[in-house]
C-alpha positions in Angstrom: -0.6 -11.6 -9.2 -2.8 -14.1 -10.5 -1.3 -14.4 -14.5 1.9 -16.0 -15.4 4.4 -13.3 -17.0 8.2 -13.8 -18.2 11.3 -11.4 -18.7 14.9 -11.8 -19.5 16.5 -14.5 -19.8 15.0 -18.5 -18.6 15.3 -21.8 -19.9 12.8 -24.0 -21.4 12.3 -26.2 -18.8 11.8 -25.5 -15.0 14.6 -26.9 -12.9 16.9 -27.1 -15.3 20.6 -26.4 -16.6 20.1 -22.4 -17.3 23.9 -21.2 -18.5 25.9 -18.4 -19.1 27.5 -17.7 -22.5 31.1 -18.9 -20.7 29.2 -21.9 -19.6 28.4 -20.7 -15.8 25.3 -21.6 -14.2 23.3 -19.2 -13.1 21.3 -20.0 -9.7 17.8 -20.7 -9.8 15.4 -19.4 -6.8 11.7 -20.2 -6.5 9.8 -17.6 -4.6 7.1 -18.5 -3.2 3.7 -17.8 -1.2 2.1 -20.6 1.3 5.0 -23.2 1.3 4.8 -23.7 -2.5 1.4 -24.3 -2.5 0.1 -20.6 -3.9 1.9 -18.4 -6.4 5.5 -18.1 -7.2 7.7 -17.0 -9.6 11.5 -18.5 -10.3 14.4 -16.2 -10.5 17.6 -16.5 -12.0 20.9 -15.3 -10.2 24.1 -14.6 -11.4 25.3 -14.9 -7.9 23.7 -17.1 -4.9 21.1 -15.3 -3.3 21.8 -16.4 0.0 24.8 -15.2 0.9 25.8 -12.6 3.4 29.0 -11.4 4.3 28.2 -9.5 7.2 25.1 -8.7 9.6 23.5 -6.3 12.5 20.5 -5.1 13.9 18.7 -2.2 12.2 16.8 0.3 14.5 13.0 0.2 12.6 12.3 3.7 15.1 9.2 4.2 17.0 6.5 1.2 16.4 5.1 1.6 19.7 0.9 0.9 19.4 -1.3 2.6 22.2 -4.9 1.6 22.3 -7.1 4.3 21.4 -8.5 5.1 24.6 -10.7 6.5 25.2 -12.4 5.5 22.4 -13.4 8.5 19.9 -12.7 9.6 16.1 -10.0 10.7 15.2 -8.7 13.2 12.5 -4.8 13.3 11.5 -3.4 16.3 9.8 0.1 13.8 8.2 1.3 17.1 6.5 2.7 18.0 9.3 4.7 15.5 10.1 7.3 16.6 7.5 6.2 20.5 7.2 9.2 21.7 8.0 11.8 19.7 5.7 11.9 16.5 4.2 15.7 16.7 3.1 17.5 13.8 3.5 14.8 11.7 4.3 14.2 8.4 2.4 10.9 6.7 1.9 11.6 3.3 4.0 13.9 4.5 6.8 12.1 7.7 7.5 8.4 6.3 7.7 6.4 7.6 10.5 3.9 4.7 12.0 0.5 6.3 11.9 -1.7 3.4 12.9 -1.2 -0.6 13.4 -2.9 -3.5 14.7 -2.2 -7.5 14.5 -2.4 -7.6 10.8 -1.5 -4.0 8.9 0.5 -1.2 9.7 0.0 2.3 8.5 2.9 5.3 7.9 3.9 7.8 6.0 6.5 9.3 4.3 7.9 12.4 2.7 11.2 11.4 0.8 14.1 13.2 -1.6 16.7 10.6 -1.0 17.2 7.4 -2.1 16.2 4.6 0.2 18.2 1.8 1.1 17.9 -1.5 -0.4 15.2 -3.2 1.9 12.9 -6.1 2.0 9.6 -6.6 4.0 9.8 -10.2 5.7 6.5 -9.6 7.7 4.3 -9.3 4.2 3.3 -7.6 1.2 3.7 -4.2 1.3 1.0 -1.8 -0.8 2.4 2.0 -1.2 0.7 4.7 -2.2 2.0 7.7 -4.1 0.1 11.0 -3.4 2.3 13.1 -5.0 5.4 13.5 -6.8 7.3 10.7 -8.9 9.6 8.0 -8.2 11.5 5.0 -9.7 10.8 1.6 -7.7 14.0 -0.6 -8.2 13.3 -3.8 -7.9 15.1 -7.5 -8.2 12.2 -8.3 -10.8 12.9 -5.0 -12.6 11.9 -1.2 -12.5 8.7 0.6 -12.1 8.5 4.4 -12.8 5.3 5.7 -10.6 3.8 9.2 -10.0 0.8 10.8 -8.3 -2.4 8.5 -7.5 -0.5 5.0 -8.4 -0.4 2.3 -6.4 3.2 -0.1 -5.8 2.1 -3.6 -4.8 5.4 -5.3 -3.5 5.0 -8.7 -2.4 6.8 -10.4 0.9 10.5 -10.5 0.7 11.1 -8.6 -2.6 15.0 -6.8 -2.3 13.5 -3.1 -3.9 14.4 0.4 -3.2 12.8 3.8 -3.4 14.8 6.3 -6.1 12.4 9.5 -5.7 12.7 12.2 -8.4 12.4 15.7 -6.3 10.0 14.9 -3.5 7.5 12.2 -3.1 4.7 11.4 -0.6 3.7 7.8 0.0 1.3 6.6 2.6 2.4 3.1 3.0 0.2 -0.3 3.7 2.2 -2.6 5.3 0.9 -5.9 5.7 1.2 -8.6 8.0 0.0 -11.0 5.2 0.0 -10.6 1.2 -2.6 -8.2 -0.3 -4.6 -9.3 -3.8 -7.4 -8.4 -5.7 -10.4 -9.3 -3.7 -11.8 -12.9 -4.2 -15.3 -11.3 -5.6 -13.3 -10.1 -8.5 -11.9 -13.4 -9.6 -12.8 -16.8 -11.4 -11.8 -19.6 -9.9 -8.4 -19.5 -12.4 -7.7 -16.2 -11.3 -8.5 -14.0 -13.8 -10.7 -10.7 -13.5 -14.1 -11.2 -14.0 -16.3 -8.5 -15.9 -17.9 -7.4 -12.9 -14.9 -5.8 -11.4 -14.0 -2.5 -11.7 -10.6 -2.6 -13.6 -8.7 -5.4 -15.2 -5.3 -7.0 -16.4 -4.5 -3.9 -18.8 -4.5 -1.5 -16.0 -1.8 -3.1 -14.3 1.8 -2.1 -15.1 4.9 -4.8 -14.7 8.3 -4.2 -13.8 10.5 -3.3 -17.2 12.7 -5.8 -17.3 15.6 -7.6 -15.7 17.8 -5.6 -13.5 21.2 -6.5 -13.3 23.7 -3.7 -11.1 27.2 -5.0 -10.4 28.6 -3.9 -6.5 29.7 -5.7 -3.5 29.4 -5.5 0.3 25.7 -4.2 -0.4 23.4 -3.5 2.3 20.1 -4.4 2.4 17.7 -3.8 5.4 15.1 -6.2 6.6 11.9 -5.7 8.6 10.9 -8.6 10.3 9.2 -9.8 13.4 10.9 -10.6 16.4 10.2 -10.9 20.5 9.2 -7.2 20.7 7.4 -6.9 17.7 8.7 -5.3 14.7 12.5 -5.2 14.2 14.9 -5.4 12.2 18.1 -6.7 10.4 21.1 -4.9 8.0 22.5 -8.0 5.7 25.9 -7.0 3.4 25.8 -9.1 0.6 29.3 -10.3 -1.3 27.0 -9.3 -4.4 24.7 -6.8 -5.6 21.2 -8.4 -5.1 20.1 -7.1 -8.5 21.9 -9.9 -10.2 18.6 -11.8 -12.1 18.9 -12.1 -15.7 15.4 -13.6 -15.7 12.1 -14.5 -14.3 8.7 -16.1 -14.7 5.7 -17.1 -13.1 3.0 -15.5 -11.1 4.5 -13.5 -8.4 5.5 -9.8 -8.8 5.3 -6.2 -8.1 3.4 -4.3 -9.8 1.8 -0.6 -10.3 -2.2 0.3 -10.7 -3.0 4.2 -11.2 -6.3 4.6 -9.0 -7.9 6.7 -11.9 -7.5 3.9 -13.7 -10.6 3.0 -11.2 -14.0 2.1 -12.8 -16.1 3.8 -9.7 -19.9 1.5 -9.9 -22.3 3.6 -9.4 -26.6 3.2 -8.9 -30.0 4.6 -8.5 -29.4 4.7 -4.9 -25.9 4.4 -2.6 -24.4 1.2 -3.3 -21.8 0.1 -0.5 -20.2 -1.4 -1.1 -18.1 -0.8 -4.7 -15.2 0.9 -3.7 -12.6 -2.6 -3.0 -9.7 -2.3 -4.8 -7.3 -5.2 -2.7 -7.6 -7.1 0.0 -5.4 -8.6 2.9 -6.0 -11.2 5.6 -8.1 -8.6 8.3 -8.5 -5.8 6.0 -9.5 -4.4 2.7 -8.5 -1.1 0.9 -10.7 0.8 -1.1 -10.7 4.0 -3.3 -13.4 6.6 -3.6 -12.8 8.4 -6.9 -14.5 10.9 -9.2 -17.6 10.0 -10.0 -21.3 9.8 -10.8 -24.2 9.9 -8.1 -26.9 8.6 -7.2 -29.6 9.1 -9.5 -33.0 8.2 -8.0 -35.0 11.2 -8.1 -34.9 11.2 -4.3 -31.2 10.1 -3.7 -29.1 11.2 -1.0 -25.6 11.2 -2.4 -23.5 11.5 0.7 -23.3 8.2 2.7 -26.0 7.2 5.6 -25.1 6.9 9.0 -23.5 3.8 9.7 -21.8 1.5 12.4 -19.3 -1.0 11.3 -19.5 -3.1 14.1 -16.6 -5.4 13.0 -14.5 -2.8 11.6 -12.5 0.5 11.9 -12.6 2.5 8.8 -9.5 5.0 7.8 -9.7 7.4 5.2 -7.1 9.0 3.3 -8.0 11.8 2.0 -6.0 12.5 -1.6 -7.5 15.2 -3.6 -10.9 17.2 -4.3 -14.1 18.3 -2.2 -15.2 15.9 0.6 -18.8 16.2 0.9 -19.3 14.3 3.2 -17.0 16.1 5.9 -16.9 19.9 5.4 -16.9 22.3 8.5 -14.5 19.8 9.9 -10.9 21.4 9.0 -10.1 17.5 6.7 -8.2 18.7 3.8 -5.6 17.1 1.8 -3.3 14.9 3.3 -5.6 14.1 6.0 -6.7 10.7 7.9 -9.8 10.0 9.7 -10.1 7.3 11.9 -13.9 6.3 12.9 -13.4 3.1 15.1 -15.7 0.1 15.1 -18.6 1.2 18.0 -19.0 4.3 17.0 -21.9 5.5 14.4 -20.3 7.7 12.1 -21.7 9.7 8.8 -21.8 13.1 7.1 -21.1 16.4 9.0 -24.2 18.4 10.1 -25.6 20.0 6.9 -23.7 17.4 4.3 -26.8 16.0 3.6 -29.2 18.9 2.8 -26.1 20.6 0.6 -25.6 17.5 -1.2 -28.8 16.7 -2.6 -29.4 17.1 -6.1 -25.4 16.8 -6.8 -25.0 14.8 -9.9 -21.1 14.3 -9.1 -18.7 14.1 -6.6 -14.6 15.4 -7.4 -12.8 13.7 -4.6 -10.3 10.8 -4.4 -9.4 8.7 -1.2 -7.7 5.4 -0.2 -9.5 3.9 2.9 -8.5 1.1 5.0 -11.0 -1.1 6.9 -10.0 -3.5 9.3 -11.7 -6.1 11.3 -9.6 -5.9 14.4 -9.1 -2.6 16.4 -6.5 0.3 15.5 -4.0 1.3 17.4 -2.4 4.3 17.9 1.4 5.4 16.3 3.6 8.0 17.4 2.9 9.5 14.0 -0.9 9.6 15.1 -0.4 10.9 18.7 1.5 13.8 17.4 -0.9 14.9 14.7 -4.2 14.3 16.4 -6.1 17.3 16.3 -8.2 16.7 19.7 -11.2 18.1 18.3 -12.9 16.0 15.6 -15.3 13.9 17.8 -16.8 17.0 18.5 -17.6 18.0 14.9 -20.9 16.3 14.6 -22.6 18.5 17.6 -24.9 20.8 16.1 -24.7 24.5 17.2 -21.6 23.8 19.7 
C-alpha cells in the first residue's frame, strides 16, 4: 500500500529500545518488498519470529499446467467443482488450480472450515470473495469481508481464513506483488483524481492481534525444483504475537462496488483496472452506465489481444455480451491471445439502445500464455469455441 498507517503499540523512534511493562523487549522485524528498497512496514514481536521447532513438507495437491492445445476458448462451469459438498473443506488447503502460467496462478475455493495458518512465499496473493462472509486473521490484525470484496495479502504475511457458514473465493495468486496500477498514482504514491476509487474505499486490518499457543503450524507455499511446493513450520509461539506495527506494507480489503465504473460517448477500453501485477492486470466490470452516443454499440467490438489472454469471472447479473452461451454465475471464460473474440451472435443488435448494463466480473489479463489446471480440465465444457457459429 502506498500510505504509511500505525496500530498498537511502537516506539518513537525506528530501531529502537521498544519494552514491555516488566522491562522485556519486544523483537523488532522489518518486512519488506525489493531488498528494502520499496515498501515495508516494522513489526513488533513478543516472541522471535524466526523460530521453528519443527518442519516437513506439505503436499500443495495438483499444480500440474498443460498447455492449452489445441488452442480454442474456453468456458469453465467452477460451481461444480464443489457441487456436491464443501464440508470440511478450507479456503487454502482445498483450492482447486484453475489456470497458471510463469507469473499468476488461478483457483478456487469453496470453504466452511477454518484454514490453516499459511503464508504465500511466491507473492502477493489477491482473493476474491463471491459469496458468503469470512474473517481474514492476520499477523497485522483482522479483516471481516463478505460478498464482492477483495483481500489483498502481500508476500509472506502468516494469515488464515475463519469462514462464517460457507464462502466462495476465487483466488489470484501471484508470482510478484499486486498494486494499484501506476496510471493511478502520483509519483508519492497517492491516488490521483482520475482513478476510479481512492484511500477511503480501502479497509485496514483492526488492530493488533495477539493469540497465545505453542507448537503452531503454519503452512508455506513456495517455489522449489518442481515448481510449486511446499513446507509445514511448528512454531514454539503463536505467530500472532505483534503488539504493533507501522509503515506502508499491509493487507487490506476493497468492496468492488465500491468501483467508480468510467464511462463515455462511445466504448472506452480501457477503464476497468483495478490492480496490477508484474505480467498481468485485473480488472472489474460493474454496473453501470452506457455508451451514450446516439449511435453507440454498448457491448464490446471484436477484438484480438495479441499480447494477452483475457479471463473472465463472471460474479453476478446479465452478461450481454455472451448470452446463448450457457456462462452463468460462477463461470470463467478463457479467450487466449490469437484468437479474435467478441459478443455472441445477436449481442449486438439486442443491445443497442440499452442505457445500462447489471453485471459484475473480475477479469484477469496476462501477457504470457495460460495454462491449463486440473480444476480447468475437469470443468471445461467442450463446446464454447463453437458458440459464435451462426445457425450451427
Amino acid at each position: 500500500m502506498p500510505y504509511y498507517h500505525s496500530a498498537g503499540l511502537v516506539p518513537p523512534k525506528r530501531h529502537t529500545q521498544h519494552r514491555d511493562g516488566q522491562g522485556k523487549l519486544y523483537y523488532e522485524e522489518l518486512m519488506g518488498e525489493e531488498g528494502f528498497s520499496s515498501d515495508s512496514s516494522l513489526l513488533y514481536h513478543r516472541f522471535v519470529p524466526s523460530a521453528v521447532r519443527e518442519f516437513r513438507t506439505w503436499d500443495v495437491g495438483d499444480q500440474s499446467l498443460v498447455p492449452n492445445h489445441p488452442l480454442v476458448p474456453r468456458h469453465l462451469a467452477t460451481h461444480k467443482l464443489f457441487a456436491a459438498d464443501a464440508s470440511g473443506v478450507d479456503a487454502v488447503t482445498g483450492r482447486r488450480l484453475l489456470l497458471g502460467n510463469e507469473d499468476v496462478r488461478l483457483a478456487y475455493v469453496v470453504a466452511d472450515s477454518v484454514s490453516p495458518y499459511y503464508r504465500n512465499a511466491i507473492g502477493d496473493e489477491c482473493l476474491y470473495v463471491e459469496e458468503g462472509r469470512a474473517t481474514v486473521e492476520t499477523v497485522f490484525g483482522d479483516l471481516a469481508v463478505g460478498d464482492g470484496d477483495y483481500v489483498l495479502v502481500p508476500r509472506a504475511t502468516t494469515y488464515r481464513i475463519v469462514p462464517d457458514g460457507t464462502v466462495r473465493i476465487y483466488a489470484i495468486e501471484a508470482n510478484s506483488h499486486i498494486t494499484p496500477p501506476k496510471r493511478y498514482l502520483s509519483e508519492r504514491g497517492q491516488l490521483l483524481e482520475h482513478a476510479p476509487y481512492c484511500e477511503r474505499d480501502f479497509r485496514l486490518p483492526a488492530g493488533p492481534r495477539t493469540a497465545e499457543g505453542e507448537n503452531v503450524e503454519v503452512c508455506i507455499k513456495h517455489r522449489g525444483r518442481t515448481g510449486v511446493v511446499g513446507t509445514v513450520h511448528t512454531l514454539p509461539h503463536h505467530p500472532f504475537d505483534v503488539v504493533g506495527w507501522d509503515g506502508c506494507l499491509y493487507p487490506f480489503a476493497f468492496n468492488i462496488r465500491d468501483f467508480e465504473p468510467i464511462t463515455g460517448r462511445i466504448h472506452q477500453p480501457p477503464v476497468h483496472q483495478v490492480f496490477a501485477g508484474h505480467n498481468f492486470v485485473i480488472c472489474n466490470f460493474v454496473p453501470r452506465k452506457v455508451d451514450y452516443h446516439p449511435q453507440a454499440i454498448p457491448v464490446p467490438y471484436y477484438h484480438s489481444n495479441v499480447d494477452s489472454d483475457e479471463v473472465m469471472f463472471y460474479c453476478a447479473g446479465d452478461y450481454e455480451a455472451r448470452k446463448g452461451t450457457g456462462i452463468g454465475r460462477g463461470s470463467i471464460s478463457l479467450h487466449p491471445g490469437g484468437h479474435p473474440h467478441g459478443p455472441q451472435p445477436g449481442a449486438i443488435e439486442q443491445a443497442i439502445g440499452a442505457e445500462s448494463f447489471d453485471e459484475l466480473a473480475v477479469m484477469v489479463d496476462t501477457f504470457r500464455p495460460l495454462m491449463l489446471g486440473e480444476a480447468a480440465r475437469e470443468t471445461d465444457d467442450g463446446g464454447y469455441v463453437y458458440s459464435w457459429e451462426l445457425n450451427r
